[in-house]
Rosetta silent file (secondary structure, phi, psi, omega in degrees, C-alpha in Angstrom):
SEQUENCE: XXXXXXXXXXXXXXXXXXXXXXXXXXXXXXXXXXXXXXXXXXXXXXXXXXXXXXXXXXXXXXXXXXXXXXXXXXXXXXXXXXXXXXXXXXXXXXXXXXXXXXXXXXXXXXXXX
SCORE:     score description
SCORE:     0.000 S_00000001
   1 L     0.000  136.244 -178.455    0.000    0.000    0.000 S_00000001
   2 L  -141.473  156.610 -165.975    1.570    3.303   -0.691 S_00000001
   3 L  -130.992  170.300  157.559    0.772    6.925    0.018 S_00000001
   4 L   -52.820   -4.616 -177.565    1.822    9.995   -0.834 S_00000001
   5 L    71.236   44.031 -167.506    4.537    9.830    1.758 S_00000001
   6 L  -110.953  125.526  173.336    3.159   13.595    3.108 S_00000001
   7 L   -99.764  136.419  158.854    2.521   13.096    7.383 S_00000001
   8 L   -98.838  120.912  164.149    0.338   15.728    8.843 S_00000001
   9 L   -66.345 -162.543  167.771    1.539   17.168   11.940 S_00000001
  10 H   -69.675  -49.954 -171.091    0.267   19.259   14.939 S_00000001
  11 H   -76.036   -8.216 -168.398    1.625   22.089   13.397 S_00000001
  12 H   -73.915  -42.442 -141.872   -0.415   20.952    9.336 S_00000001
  13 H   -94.040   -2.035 -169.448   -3.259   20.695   11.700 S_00000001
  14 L  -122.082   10.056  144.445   -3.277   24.251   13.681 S_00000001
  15 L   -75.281  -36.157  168.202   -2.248   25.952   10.145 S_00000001
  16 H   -66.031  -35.143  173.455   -5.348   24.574    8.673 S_00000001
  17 H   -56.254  -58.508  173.627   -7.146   25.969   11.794 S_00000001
  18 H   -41.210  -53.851  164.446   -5.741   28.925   10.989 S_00000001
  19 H   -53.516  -62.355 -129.917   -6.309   29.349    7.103 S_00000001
  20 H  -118.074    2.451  168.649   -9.712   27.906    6.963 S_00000001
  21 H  -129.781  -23.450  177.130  -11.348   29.383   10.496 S_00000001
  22 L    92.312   16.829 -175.279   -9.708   32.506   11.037 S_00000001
  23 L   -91.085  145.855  169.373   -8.421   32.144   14.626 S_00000001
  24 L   -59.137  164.510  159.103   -4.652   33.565   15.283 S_00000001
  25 L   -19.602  -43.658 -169.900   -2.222   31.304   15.415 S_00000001
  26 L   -86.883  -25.104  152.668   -2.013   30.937   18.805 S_00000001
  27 L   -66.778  -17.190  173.935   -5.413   30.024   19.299 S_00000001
  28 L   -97.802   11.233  159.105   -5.611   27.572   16.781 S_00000001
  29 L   -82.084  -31.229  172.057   -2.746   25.755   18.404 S_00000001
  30 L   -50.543  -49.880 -162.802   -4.868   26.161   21.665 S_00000001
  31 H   -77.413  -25.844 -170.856   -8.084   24.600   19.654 S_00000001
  32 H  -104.459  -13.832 -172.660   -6.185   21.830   18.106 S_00000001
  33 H  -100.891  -36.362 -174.302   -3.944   20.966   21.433 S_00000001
  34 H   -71.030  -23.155 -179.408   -7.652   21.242   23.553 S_00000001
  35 H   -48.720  -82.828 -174.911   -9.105   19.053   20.901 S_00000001
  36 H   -33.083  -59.548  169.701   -6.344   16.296   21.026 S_00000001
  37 H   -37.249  -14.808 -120.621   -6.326   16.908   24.548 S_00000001
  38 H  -160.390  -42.602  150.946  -10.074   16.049   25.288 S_00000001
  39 H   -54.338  -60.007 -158.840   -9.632   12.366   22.692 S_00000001
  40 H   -47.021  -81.971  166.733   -6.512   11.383   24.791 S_00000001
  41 H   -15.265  -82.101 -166.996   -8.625   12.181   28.122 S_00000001
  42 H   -79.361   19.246 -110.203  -11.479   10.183   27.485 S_00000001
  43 H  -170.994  -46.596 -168.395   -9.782    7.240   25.570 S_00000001
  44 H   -87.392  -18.126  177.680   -7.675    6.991   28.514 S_00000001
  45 L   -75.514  -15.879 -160.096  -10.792    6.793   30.844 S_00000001
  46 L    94.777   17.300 -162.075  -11.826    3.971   28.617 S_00000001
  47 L   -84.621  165.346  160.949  -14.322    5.968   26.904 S_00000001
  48 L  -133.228  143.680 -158.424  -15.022    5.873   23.365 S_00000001
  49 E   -95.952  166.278 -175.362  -14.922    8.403   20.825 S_00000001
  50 E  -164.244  100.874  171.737  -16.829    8.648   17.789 S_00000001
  51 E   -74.676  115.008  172.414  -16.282   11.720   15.183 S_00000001
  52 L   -62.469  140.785 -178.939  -19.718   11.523   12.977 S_00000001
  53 L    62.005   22.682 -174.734  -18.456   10.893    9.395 S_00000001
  54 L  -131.373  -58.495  170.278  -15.026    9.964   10.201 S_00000001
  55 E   148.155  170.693 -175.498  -15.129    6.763   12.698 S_00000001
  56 E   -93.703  159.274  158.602  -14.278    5.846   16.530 S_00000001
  57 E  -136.568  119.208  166.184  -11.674    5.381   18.428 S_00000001
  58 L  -103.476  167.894  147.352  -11.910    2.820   21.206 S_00000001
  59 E  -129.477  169.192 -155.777   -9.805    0.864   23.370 S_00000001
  60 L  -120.801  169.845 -173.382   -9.701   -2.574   23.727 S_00000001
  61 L  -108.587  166.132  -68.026   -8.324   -5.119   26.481 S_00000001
  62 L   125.134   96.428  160.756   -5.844   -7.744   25.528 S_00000001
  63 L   -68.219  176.193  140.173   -5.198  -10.707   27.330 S_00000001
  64 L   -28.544  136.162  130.155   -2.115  -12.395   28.402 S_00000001
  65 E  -143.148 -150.272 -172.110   -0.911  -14.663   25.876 S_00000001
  66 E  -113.076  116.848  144.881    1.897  -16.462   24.574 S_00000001
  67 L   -64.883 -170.366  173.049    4.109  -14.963   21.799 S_00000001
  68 L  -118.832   67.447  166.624    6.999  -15.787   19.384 S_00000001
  69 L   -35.617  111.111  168.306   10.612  -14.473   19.290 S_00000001
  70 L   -49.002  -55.524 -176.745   10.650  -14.428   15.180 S_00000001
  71 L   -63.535  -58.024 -167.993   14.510  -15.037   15.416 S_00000001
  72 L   -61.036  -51.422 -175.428   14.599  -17.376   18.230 S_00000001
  73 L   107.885  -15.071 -153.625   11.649  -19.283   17.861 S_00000001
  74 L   -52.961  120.816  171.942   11.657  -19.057   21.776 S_00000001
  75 L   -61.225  132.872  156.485    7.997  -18.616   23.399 S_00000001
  76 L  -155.111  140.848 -178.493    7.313  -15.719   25.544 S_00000001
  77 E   -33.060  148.576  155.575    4.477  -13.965   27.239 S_00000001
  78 E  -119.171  128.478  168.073    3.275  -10.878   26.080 S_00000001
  79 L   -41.365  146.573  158.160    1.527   -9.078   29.184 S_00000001
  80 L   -65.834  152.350 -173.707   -2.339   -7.771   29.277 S_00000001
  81 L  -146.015 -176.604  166.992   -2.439   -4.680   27.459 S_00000001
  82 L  -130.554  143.831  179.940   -5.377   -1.617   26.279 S_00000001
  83 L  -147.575  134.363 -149.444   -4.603   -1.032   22.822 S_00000001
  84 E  -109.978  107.088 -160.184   -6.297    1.836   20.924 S_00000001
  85 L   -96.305  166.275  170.613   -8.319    0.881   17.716 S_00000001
  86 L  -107.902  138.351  141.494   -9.235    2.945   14.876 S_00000001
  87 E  -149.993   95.982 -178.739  -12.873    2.094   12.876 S_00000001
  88 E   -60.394  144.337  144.626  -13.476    4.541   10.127 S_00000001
  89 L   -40.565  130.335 -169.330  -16.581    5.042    8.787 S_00000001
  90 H   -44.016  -75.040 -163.863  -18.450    4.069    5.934 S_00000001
  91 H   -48.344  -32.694 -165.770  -18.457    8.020    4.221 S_00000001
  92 H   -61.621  -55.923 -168.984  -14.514    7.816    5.560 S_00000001
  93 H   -39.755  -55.669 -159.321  -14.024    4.498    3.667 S_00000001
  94 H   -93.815   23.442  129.592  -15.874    5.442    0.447 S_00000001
  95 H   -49.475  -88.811 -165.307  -13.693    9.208    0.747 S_00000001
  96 H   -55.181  -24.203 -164.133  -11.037    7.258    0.486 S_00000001
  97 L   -96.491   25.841 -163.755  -11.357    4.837   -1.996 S_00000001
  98 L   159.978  -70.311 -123.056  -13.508    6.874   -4.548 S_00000001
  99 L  -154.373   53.296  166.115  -16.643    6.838   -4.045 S_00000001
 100 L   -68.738  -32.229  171.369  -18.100    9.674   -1.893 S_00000001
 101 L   -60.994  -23.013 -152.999  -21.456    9.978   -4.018 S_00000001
 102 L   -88.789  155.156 -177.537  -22.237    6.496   -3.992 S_00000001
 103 L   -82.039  167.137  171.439  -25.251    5.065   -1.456 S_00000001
 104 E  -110.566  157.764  167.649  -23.727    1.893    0.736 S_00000001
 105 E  -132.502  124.519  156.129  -25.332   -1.500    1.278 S_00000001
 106 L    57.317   51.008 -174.161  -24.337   -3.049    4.456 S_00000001
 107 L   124.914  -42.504 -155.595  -21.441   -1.038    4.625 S_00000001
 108 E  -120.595  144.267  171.994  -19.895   -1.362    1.015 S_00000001
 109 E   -59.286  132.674 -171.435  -19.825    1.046   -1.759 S_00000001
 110 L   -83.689  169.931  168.176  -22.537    0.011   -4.476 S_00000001
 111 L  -140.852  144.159 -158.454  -21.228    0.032   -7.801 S_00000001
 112 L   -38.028  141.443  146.417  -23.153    2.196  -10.658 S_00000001
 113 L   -72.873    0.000    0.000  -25.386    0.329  -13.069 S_00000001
């Protein structure tokens, strides 16, 4: 899978604030650090968030189990963990791949007659 290789930062995202709302600088570093701030926070409570047309982010518990050293072959635990999922959205999905006009069935992008 390949991308444009382009990363958006902190700073892509409180430039954009800037351009496209009309807040100073300093506040839209404020609005984008209270944002971030305010996912982290409840994500960390165990809460889950969910941006309409973009998708949630939960976290999830993890047992114990048993790994694999790849080199070794050797078995070793991996500890319980919380691990923080991603699940985009249909309109995210069909953004990306395409196909923002199109209606969904169960999910999935229809494809024109």
């Amino acid at each position: 899978m390949s991308g444009t290789g382009k990363t958006v930062t902190r700073v892509d995202l409180c430039e954009a604030v800037y351009q496209k709302v009309g807040l100073s600088r300093t506040e839209s570093s404020a609005f984008v650090e209270l944002v971030l701030k305010e996912i982290t926070d409840c994500l960390e409570k165990g809460e889950t968030v969910k941006l309409s047309s973009f998708g949630s982010f939960m976290v999830r518990k993890k047992g114990q189990r048993i790994g694999r050293n790849p080199k070794t072959g050797t078995e070793v635990p991996i500890s319980p963990r919380r691990v923080m999922v991603f699940k985009p959205s249909a309109i995210l999905k069909q953004r990306i791949n395409g196909h923002a006009g199109e209606k969904t069935l169960n999910g999935e992008a229809t494809k024109p007659e």
